[in-house]
N, C-alpha and C positions, 0 to 999 in steps of 0.2 A: 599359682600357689594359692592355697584357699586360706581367706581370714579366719578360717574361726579358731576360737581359743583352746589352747594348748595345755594338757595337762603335762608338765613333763619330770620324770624321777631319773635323779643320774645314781646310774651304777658302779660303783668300786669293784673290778673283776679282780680275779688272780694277773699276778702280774700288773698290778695297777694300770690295766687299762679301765677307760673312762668312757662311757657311750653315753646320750643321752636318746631318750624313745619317747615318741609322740603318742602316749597312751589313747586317742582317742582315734588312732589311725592304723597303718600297719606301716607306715614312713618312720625310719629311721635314720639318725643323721649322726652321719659316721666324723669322727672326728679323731686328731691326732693332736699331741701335746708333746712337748723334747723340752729340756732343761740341759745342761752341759752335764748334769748328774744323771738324770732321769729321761727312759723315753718309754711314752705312753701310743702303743699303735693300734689302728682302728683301719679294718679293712679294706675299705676301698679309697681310703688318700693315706700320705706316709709323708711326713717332714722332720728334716734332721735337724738339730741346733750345733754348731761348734764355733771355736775358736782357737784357729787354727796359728794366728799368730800368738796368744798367750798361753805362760806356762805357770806352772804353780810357782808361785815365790816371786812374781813377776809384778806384786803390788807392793812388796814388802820393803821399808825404809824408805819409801818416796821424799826425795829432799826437790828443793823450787831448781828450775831445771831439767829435771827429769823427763820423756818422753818414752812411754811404753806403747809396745802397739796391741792396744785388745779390740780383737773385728770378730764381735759374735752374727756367724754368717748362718742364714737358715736355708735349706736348701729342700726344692718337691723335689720328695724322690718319687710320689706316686700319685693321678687322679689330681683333679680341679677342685683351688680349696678358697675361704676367705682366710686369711692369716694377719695374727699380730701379733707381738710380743708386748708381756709382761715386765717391767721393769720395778723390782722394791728395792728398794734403799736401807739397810738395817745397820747398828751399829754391832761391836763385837762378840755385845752379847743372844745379836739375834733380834733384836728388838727393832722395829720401824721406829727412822729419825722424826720425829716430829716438829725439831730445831729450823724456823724458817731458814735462818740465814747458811745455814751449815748444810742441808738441803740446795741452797742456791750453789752456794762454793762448790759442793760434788758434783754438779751438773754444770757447773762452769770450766769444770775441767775435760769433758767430755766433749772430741772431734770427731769430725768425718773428712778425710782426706780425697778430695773431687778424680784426683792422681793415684789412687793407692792402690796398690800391688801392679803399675808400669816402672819402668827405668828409670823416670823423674819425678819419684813422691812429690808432695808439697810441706810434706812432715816427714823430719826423720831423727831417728832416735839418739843419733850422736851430734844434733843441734840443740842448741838452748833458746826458748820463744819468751821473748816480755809480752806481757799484756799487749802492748803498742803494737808489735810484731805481729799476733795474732790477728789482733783485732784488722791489719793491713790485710792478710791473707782470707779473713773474709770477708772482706769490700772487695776485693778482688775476685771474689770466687771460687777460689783453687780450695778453702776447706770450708766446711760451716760448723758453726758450731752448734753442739747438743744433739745431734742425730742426722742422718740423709734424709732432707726431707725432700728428694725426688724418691725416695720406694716410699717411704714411710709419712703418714700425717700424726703429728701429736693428737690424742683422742681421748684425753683429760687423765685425772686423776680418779682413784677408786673413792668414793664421797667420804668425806671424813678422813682420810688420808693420803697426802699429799708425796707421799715416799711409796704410795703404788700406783705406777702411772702407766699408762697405754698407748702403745706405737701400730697402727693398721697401716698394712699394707696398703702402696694406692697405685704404685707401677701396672701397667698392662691393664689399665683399665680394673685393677684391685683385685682380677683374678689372677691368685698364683696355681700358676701351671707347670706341671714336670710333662706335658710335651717338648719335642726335643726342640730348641736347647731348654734344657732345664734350669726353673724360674731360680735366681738366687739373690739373695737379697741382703745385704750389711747396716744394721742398725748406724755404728760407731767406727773409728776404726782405734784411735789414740784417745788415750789418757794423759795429756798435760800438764803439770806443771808446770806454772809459769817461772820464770828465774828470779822476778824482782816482786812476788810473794812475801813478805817480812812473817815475822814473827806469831801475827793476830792469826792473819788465813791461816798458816799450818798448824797452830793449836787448835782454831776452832775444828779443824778440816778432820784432826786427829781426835775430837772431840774431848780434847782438854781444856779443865779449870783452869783460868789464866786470872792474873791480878797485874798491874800496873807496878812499874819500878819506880824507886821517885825519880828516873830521869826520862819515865816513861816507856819503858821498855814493856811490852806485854811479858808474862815468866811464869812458867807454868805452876800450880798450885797441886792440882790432881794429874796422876795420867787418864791418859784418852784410851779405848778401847779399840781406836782404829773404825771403816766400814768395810762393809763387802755391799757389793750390786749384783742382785739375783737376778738373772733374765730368763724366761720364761715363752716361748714360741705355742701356739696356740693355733690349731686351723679345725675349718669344719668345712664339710661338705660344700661347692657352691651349687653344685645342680639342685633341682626345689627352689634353690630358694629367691625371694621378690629380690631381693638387692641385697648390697653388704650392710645396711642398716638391719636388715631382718636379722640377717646372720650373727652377727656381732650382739645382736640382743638376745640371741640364743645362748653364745656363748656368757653374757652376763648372767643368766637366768640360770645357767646350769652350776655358776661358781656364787649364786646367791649375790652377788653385789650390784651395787647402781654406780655408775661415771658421770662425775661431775665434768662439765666440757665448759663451767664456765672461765677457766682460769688456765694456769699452768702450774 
């Protein structure tokens, strides 16, 4: 792959497909992009986004307790690619959370089950998990918490915001491949709530104004607007390229932004 520098202009097609072209070459690097809403296909790779165990209405009145199973699974359906997902954190009006701590709470809620979809989960949806619980299950290693991080390496935040953050593939040596068997990969699988969660976490979680009772009770003042987590699957080409650090800075380059890696 040759160093020199890249002019590169990405194109918006019909169909919201997204190429980006190496103006100073005649190398084009084909790339594909899926959202659970949206899929963005570029000829010679193909990756799917779903989630196969959530259904619409499947986040709605979450009380402490609660286990839902959301497993946004991405899957090559075509060609050798670098792949990651996109992860933004928004509140109900759309807006990215900028709330450190409320930011932490939403991603404390988020498992990956080591068992999930065999005969013997280690999460299941008609058990209730304490903190304590949890926290047993991953010293133990049957779930981790905040993502699988055997496909996936955390790979910072988008700089200046902390509620768009980035998951790289790293299984198989971090090419995902749809030769057969075709590569498939699960960020998460469950959504948690804990059961002995009080008052404070579910207001904040819900992003409600809370005040203090005088026997101390947190009580809500404003309602909250609720969040959604928009996920986002992202791949490019790997053939050309030097490594998946090239890659991945391509794909930076083409969506204009820098990743902050020093933090979480």
């Amino acid at each position: 792959m040759k160093n020199n520098k890249r002019s590169l202009t990405l194109a918006v097609l019909a169909l919201a497909l997204i190429t980006v072209i190496a103006l100073n070459g005649t190398l084009a690097y084909f790339m594909d992009k899926d959202t659970v809403r949206n899929t963005f296909t570029m000829g010679k790779i193909k990756i799917s986004l779903t989630e196969p165990g959530w259904s619409d209405g499947d986040g709605l009145g979450l009380l402490p307790g609660n286990v839902r199973t959301k497993d946004p699974t991405v899957t090559a359906v075509s060609g050798e690619s670098y792949m990651r997902i996109r992860m933004e954190i928004v509140d109900g009006d759309g807006d990215l959370i900028a709330d450190a701590a409320r930011l932490a709470l939403i991603l404390d809620t988020l498992y990956y089950d080591t068992a999930f979809g065999t005969a013997q989960p280690n999460l299941r949806e008609t058990e209730k998990y304490a903190c304590a619980e949890l926290a047993a299950l991953v010293a133990q290693g049957k779930i981790q918490k905040g993502f699988n991080a055997a496909a996936f390496a955390f790979a910072g935040i988008k700089t200046g915001s902390p509620a768009v953050r980035y998951y790289h593939y790293r299984a198989n040596g971090g090419i995902f491949d749809a030769a057969a068997p075709a590569d498939k990969a699960v960020l998460f699988t469950h959504v948690v709530i804990p059961k002995d969660w009080n008052n404070r976490e579910i207001l904040e979680l819900n992003g409600c104004a809370y005040a203090l009772t005088p026997e101390g009770v947190p009580e809500a003042t404003a309602a909250g607007s609720g969040y959604s987590i928009i996920l986002t699957a992202e791949a490019i080409q790997s053939a050309e390229m030097a490594n998946a650090a090239e890659a991945f800075s391509l794909l930076d380059n083409a969506a204009g932004i820098t990743r902050d890696t020093s933090g979480t």
